[in-house]
DOGU-950206 format. One record per residue (C-alpha): z, y, x. Coordinates in pm, whole numbers. Each point is the difference from the previous one (the first is absolute). Layout:
<site><c3>Z</c3><c2>Y</c2><c1>X</c1></site>
...
***
This chain:
<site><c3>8814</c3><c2>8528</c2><c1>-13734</c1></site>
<site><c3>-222</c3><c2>-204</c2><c1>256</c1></site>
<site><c3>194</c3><c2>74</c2><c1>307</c1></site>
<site><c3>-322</c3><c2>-24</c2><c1>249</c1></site>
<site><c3>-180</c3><c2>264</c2><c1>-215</c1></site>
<site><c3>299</c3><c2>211</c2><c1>-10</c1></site>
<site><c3>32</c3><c2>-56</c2><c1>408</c1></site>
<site><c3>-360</c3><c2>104</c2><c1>32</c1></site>
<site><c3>-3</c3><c2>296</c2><c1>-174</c1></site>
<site><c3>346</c3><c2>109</c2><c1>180</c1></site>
<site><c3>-208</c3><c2>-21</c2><c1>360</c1></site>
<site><c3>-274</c3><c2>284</c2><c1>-103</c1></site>
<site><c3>195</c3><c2>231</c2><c1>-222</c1></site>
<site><c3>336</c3><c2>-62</c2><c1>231</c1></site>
<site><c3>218</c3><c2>-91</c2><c1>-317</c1></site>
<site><c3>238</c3><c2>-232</c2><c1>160</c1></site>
<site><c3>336</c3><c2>-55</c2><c1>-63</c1></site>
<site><c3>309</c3><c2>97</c2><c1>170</c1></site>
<site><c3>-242</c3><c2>150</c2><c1>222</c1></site>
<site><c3>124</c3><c2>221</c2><c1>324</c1></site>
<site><c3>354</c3><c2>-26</c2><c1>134</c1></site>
<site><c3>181</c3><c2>339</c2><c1>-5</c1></site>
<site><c3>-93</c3><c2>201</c2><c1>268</c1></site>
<site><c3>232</c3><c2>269</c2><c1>194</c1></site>
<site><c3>-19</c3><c2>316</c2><c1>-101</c1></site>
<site><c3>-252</c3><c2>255</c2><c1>167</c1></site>
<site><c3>13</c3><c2>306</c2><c1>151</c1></site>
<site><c3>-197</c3><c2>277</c2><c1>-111</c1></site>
<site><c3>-382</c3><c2>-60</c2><c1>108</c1></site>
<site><c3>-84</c3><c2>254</c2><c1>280</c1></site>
<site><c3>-280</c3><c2>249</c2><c1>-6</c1></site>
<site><c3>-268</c3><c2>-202</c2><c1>109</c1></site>
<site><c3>95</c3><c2>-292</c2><c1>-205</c1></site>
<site><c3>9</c3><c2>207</c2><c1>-325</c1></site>
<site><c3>-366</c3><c2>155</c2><c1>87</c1></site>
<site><c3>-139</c3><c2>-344</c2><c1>19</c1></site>
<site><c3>207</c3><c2>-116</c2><c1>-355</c1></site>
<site><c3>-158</c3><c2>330</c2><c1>-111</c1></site>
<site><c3>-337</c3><c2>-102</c2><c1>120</c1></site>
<site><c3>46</c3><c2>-309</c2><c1>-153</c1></site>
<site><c3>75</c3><c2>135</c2><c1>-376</c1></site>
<site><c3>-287</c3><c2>259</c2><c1>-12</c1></site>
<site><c3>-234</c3><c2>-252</c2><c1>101</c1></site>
<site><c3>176</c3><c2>-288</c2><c1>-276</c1></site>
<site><c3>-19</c3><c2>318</c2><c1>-267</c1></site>
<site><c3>-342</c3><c2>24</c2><c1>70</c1></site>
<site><c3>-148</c3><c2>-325</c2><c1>-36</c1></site>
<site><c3>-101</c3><c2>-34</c2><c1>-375</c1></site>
<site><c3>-243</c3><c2>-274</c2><c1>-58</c1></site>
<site><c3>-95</c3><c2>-221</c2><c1>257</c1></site>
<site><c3>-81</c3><c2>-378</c2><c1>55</c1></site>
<site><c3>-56</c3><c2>-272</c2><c1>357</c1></site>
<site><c3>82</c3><c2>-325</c2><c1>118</c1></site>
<site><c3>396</c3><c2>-154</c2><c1>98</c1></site>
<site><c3>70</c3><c2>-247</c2><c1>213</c1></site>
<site><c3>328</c3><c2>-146</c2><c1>-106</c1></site>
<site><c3>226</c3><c2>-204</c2><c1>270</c1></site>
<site><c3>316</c3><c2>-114</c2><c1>-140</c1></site>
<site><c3>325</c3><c2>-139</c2><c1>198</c1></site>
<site><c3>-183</c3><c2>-342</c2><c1>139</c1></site>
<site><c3>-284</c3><c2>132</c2><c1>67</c1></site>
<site><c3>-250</c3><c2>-94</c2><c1>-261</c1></site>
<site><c3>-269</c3><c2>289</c2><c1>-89</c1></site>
<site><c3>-180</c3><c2>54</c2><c1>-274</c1></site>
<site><c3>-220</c3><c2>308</c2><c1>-119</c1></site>
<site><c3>-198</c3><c2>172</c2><c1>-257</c1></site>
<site><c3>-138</c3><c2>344</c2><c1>-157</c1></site>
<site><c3>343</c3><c2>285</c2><c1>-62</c1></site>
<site><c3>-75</c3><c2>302</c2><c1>-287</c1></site>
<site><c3>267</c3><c2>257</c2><c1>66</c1></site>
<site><c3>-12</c3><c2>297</c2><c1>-242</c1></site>
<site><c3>338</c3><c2>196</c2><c1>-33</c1></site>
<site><c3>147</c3><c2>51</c2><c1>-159</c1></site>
<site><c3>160</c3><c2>-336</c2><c1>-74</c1></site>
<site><c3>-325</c3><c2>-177</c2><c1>17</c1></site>
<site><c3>-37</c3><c2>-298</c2><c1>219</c1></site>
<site><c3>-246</c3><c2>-337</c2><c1>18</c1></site>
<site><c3>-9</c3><c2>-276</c2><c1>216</c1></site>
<site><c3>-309</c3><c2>-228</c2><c1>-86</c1></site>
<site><c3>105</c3><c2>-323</c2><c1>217</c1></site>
<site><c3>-318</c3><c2>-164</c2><c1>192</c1></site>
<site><c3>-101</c3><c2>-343</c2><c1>-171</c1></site>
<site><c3>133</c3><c2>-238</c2><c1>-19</c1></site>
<site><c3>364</c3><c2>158</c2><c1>11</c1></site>
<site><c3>-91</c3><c2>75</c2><c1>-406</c1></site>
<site><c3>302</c3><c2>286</c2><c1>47</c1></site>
<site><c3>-28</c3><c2>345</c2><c1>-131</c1></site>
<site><c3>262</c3><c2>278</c2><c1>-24</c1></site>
<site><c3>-21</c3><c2>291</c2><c1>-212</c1></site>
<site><c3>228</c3><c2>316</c2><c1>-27</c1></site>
<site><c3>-66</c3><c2>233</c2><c1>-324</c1></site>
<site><c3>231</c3><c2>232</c2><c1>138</c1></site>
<site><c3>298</c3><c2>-128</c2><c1>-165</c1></site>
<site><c3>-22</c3><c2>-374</c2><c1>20</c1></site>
<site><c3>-132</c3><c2>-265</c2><c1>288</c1></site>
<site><c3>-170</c3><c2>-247</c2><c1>-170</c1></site>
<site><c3>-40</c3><c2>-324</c2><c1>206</c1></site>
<site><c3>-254</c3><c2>-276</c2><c1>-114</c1></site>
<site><c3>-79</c3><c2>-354</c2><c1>135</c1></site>
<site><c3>-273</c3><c2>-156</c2><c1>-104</c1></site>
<site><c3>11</c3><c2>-308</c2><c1>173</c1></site>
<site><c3>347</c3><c2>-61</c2><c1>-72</c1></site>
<site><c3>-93</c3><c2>173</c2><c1>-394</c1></site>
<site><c3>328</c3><c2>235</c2><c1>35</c1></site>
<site><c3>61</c3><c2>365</c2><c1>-108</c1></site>
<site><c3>234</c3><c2>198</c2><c1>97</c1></site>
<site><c3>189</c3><c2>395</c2><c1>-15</c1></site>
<site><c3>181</c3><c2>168</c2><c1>216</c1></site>
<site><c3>127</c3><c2>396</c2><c1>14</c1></site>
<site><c3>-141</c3><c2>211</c2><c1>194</c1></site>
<site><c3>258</c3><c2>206</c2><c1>92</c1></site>
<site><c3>166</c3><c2>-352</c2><c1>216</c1></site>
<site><c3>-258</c3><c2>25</c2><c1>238</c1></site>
<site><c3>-51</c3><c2>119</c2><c1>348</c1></site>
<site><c3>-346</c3><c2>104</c2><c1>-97</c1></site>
<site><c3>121</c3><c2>243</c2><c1>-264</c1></site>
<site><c3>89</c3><c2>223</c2><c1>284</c1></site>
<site><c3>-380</c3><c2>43</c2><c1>65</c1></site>
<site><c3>-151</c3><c2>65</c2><c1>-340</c1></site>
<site><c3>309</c3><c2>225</c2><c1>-132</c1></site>
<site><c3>-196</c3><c2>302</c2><c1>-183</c1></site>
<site><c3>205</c3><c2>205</c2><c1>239</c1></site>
<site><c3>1</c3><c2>-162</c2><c1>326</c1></site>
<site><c3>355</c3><c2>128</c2><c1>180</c1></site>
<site><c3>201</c3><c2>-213</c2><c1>301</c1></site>
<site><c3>262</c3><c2>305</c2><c1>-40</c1></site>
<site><c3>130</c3><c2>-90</c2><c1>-375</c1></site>
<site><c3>102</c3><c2>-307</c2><c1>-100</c1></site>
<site><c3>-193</c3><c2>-242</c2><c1>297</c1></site>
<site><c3>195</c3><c2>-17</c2><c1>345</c1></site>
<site><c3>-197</c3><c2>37</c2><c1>297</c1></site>
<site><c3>200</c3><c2>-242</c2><c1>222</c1></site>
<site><c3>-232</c3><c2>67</c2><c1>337</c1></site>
<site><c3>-351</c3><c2>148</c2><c1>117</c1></site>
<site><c3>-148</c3><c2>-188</c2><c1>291</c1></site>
<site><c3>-303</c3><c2>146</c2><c1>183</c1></site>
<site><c3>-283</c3><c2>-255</c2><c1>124</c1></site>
<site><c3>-283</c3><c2>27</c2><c1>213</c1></site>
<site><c3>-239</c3><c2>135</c2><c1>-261</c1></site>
<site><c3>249</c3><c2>75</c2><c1>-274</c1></site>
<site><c3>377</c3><c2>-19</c2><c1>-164</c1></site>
<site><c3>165</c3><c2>-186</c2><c1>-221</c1></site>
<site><c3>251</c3><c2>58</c2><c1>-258</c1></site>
<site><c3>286</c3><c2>-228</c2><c1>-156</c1></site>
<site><c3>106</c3><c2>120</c2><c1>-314</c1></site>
<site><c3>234</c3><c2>-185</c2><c1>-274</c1></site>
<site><c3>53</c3><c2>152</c2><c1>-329</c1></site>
<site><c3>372</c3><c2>159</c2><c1>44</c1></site>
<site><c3>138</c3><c2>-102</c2><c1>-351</c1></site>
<site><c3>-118</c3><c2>-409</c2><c1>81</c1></site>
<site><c3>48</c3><c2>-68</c2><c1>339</c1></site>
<site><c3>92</c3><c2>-362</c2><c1>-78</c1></site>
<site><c3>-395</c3><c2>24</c2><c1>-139</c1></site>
<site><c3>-254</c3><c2>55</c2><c1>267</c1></site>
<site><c3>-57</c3><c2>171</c2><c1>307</c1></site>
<site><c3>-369</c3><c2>85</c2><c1>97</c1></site>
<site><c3>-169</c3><c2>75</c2><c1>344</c1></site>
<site><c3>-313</c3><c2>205</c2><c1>-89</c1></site>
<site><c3>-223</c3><c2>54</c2><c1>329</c1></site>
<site><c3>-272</c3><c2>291</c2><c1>19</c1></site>
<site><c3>-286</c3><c2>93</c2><c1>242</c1></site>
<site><c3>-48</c3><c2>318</c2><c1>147</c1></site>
<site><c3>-308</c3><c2>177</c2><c1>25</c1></site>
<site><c3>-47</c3><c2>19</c2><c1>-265</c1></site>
<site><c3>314</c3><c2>-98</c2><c1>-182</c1></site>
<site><c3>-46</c3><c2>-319</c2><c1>-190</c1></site>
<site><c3>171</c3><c2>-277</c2><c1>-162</c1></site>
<site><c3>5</c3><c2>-319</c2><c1>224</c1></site>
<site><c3>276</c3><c2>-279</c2><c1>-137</c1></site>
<site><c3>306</c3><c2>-64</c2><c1>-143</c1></site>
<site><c3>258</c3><c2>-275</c2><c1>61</c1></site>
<site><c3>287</c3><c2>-104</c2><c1>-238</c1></site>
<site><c3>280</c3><c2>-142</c2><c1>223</c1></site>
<site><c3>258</c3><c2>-244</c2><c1>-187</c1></site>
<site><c3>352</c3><c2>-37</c2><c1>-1</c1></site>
<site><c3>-35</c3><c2>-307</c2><c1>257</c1></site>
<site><c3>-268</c3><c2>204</c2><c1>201</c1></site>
<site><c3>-293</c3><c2>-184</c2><c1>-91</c1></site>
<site><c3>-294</c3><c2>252</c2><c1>-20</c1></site>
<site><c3>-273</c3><c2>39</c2><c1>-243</c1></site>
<site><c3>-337</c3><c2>257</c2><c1>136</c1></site>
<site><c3>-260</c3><c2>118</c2><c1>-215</c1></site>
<site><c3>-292</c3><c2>129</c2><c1>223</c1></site>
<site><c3>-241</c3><c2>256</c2><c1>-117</c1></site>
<site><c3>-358</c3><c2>9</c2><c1>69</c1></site>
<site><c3>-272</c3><c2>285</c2><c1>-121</c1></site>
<site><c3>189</c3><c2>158</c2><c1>-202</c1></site>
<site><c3>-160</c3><c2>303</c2><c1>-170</c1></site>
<site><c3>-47</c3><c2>201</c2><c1>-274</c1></site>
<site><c3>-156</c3><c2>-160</c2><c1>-310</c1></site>
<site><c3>5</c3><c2>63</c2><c1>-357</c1></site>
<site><c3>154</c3><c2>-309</c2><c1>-172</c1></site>
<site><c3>-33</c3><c2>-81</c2><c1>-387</c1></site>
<site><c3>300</c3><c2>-16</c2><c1>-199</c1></site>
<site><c3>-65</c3><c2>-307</c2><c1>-74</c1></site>
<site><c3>94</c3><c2>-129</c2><c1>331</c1></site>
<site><c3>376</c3><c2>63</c2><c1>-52</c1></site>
<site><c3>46</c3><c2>-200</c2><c1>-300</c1></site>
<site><c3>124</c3><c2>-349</c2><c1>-30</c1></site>
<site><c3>-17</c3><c2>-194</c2><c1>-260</c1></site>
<site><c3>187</c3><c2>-344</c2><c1>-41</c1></site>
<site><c3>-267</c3><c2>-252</c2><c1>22</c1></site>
<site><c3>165</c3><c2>-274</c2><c1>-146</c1></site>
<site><c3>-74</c3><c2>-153</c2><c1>-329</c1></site>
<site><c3>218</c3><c2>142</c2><c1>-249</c1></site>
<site><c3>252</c3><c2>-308</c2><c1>-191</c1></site>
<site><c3>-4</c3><c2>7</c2><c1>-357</c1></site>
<site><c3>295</c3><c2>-15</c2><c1>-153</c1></site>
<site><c3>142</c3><c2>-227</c2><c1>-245</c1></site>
<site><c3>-97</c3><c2>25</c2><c1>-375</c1></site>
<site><c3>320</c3><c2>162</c2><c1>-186</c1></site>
<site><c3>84</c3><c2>-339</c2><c1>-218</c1></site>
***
């Protein structure tokens, strides 16, 4: 497995390992907390098919960017910019990660990502995902989430807008605090073809040996 491909793909879809140190345990999230979380799930529940830009900045810094198809659930695309010649598919049950400059392919669960917290079929932060903290901002709120039964896995700050409610970013933070941000930019609703969240491996397929 080529190790940069496998690094690359880890920065947008926040598969990393050994990701997010254990945290203390929480308190129960007050009233107003919980109405934002709740805010938060109705408006992830409703978002069905859409598609935008990203803007990805990983832990030094270096950005790149290109055209996102979202359609939960399970669905995801990221169609890297030339001449990055990355693209990452989810079918709803695998991540399928393909290089073509470095000619690589490969698979990955789901279920082991951050990002599966956002295209669940049933979008909850109360069953099986730990809401570790809201924070309010300016113009929005952000959640940190971690799925409960991996916290060794991931941990996942999703930021909204208010007014209307919107999704803004997400950041993947790893186990040494490095930070990985993928920006969102005109995202809206869209009706994306099926064929968009299906990878195939590119690569020429090796013939085996005659039987002798």
């Amino acid at each position: 497995m080529d190790m940069t491909t496998t690094r690359r793909a880890a920065l947008v879809m926040g598969m990393a390992a050994a990701i997010a140190a254990p945290l203390p345990a929480m308190a129960a999230l007050s009233a107003s907390d919980q109405a934002l979380v709740d805010k938060a799930v109705g408006y992830l529940q409703s978002m069905k098919s859409v598609k935008g830009r990203f803007v990805q900045t990983d832990a030094r810094g270096r950005t790149t960017q290109g055209d996102i198809y979202l359609q939960r659930p399970g669905k995801a695309r990221f169609a890297y910019d030339a001449p990055s010649g990355l693209t990452v598919v989810s079918d709803g049950a695998r991540v399928s990660v393909a290089d073509k400059r470095l000619k690589t392919f490969n698979q990955y669960p789901l279920s082991s990502t951050p990002l599966a917290i956002l295209l669940a079929k049933e979008v909850r932060l109360d069953r099986g995902v730990e809401v570790t903290k809201v924070t309010r901002l300016a113009d929005g709120f952000t959640i940190t989430a971690r799925d409960a039964g991996r916290k060794s896995r991931g941990q996942i700050n999703i930021v909204f807008a208010d007014a209307p409610t919107r999704l803004v970013s997400w950041t993947v933070i790893d186990a040494q605090g490095g930070t990985t941000r993928v920006r969102l930019t005109n995202l809206h609703e869209a009706k994306n073809p099926a064929s968009l969240f299906v990878l195939k491996d590119p690569r020429p397929k090796v013939r085996g040996s005659r039987p002798m």
